[in-house]
C-alpha positions in Angstrom: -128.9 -120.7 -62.8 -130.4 -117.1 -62.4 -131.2 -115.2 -65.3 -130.5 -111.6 -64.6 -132.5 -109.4 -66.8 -130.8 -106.7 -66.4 -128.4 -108.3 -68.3 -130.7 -109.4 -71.0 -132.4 -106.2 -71.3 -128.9 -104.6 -71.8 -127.8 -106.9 -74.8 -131.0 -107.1 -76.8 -130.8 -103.2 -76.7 -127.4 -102.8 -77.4 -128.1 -105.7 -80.6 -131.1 -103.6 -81.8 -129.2 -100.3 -82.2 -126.1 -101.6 -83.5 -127.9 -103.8 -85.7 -130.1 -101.1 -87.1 -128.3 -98.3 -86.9 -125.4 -100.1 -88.8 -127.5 -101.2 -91.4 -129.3 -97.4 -91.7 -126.3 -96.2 -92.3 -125.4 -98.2 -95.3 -128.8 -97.9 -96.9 -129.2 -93.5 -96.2 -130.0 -91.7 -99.2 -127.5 -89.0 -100.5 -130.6 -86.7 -99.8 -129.9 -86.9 -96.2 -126.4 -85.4 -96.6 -125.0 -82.2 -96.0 -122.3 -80.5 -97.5 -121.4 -83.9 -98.6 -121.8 -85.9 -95.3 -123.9 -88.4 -93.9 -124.8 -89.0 -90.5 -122.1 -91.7 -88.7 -124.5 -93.4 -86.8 -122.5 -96.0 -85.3 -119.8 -93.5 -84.1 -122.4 -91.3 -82.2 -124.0 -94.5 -80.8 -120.7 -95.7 -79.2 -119.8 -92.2 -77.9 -123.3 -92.0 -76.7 -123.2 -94.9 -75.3 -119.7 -94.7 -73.4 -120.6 -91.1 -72.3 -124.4 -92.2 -71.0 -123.2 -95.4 -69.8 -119.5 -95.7 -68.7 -116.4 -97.4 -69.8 -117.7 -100.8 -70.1 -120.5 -99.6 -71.8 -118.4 -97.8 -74.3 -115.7 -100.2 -75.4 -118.4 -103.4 -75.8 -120.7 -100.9 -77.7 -117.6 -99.9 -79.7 -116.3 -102.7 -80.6 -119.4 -104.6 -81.7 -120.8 -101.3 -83.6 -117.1 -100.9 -85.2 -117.6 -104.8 -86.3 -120.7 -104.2 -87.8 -119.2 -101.2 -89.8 -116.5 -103.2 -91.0 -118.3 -106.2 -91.8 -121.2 -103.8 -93.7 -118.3 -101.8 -95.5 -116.2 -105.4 -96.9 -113.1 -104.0 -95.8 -111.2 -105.9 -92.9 -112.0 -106.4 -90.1 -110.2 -104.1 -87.5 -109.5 -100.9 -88.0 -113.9 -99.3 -87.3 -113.5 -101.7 -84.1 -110.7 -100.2 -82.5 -111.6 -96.8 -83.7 -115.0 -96.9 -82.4 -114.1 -98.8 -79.0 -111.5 -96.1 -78.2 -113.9 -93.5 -79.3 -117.1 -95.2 -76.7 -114.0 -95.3 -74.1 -112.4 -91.7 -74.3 -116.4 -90.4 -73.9 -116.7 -92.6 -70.9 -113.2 -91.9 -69.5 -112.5 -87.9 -70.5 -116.1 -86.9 -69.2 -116.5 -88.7 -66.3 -114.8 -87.2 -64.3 -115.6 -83.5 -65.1 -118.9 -83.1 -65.7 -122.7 -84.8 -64.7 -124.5 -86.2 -67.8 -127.1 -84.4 -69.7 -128.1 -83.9 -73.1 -126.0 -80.6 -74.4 -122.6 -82.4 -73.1 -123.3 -85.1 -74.7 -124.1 -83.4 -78.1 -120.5 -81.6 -77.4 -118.7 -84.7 -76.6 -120.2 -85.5 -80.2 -118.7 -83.1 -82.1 -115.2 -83.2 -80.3 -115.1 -86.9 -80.6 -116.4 -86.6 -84.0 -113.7 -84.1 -85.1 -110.6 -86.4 -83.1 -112.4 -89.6 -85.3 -111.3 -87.6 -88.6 -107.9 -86.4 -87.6 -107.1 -90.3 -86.8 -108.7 -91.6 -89.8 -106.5 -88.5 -91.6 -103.5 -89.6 -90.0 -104.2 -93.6 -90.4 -104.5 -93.0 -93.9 -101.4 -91.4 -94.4 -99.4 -94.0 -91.9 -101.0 -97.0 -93.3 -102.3 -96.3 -96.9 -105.5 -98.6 -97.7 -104.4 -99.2 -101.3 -101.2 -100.3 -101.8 -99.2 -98.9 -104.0 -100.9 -95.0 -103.9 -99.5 -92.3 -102.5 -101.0 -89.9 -100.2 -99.8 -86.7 -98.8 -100.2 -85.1 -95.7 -101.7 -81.9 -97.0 -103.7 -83.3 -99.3 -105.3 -85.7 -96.7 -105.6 -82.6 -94.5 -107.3 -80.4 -96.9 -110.1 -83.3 -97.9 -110.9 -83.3 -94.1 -111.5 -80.0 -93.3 -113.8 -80.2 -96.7 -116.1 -83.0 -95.1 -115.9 -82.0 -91.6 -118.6 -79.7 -91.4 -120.8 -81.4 -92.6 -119.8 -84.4 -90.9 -119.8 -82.5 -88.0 -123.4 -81.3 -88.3 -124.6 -84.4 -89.4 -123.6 -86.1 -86.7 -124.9 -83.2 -84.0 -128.6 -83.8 -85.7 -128.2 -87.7 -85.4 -127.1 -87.6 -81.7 -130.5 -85.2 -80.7 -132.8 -88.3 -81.2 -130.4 -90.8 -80.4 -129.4 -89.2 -76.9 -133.1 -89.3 -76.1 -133.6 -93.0 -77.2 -131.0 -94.0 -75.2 -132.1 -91.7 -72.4 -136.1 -93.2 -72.5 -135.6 -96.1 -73.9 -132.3 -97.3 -72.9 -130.5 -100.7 -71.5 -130.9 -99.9 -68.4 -133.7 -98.8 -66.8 -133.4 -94.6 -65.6 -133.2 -96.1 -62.1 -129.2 -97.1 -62.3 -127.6 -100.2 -62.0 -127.8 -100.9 -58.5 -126.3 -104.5 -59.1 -123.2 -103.1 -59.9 -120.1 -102.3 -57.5 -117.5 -100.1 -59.7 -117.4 -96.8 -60.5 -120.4 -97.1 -62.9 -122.9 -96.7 -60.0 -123.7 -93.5 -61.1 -126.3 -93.7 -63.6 -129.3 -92.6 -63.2 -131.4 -90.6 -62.9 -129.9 -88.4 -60.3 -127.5 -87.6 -62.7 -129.8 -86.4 -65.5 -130.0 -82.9 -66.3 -132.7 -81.8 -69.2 -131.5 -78.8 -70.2 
């Protein structure tokens, strides 16, 4: 049996981030807020990663960095997975195809996906209230986002500068692609860098 590592490389990596950025982002200090937000370091790494990397990228990235949230928070398990694996997949899928990867688009796709993670976790929270038996309203859900968005917003901006460059330099993959592969996902490299 070969060992392929590629392969290797790309899941010790991936284990190392998620493992430490999950656990960094239980153990930040209230000092590194602003305007009452911290950093949400596992929801930058899997749009990072799903932007940088592609689609399959994204959702395993997603998923196992939405586990780790969930399983650091003690609620159930569910809800940060599927969040952050559609989150890892719509910065694979809804960049793609527009626009070459380099490091200001991917500090934009941070925000936007940043700002579409709030208005679900708004929304889920009315739909699906996490203690039973309280009451939330719409409004009132509405109005406690927009009061942690900004920060939450810059937060996340000033978390994706280093992080975009860690996974840039030192990454899964090496910056000469993934030659082994035959999907769309050929395209990473490199050649597709723009430091601006």
């Amino acid at each position: 049996m070969k060992i392929n590592r590629r392969i290797i490389r790309a899941v010790l990596v991936y284990a190392v981030y998620i493992l430490g950025l999950g656990l960094l982002q239980t153990i930040l200090s209230d000092r590194v807020a602003i305007l009452n937000a911290k950093p949400d370091l596992t929801l930058v790494l899997a749009v990072l990663a799903g932007y940088l990397f592609g689609q399959r990228d994204g959702i395993t990235v997603g998923l196992l960095a939405g586990f780790m949230r969930d399983a650091l928070a003690g609620r159930g398990l569910g809800l940060g997975m599927l969040l952050l694996m559609y989150a890892g997949l719509t910065a694979a899928v809804a960049f793609r195809g527009f626009f070459r990867r380099n490091i200001s688009l991917g500090l934009i796709l941070v925000i936007l996906e940043t700002v579409m993670y709030h208005l679900m976790i708004t929304f889920l929270t009315f739909a699906v209230p996490v203690l039973p038996g309280v009451a939330y309203t719409l409004p009132g859900l509405y109005q406690h986002m927009l009061q942690i968005l900004p920060g939450a917003l810059i937060t996340n901006t000033l978390a994706g500068i280093p992080l975009i460059l860690l996974l840039y330099f030192a990454g899964p993959y090496r910056r000469d692609g993934r030659p082994e592969e035959d999907d769309e996902e050929r395209d990473v490299g490199d050649s597709l860098w723009q430091m601006k």
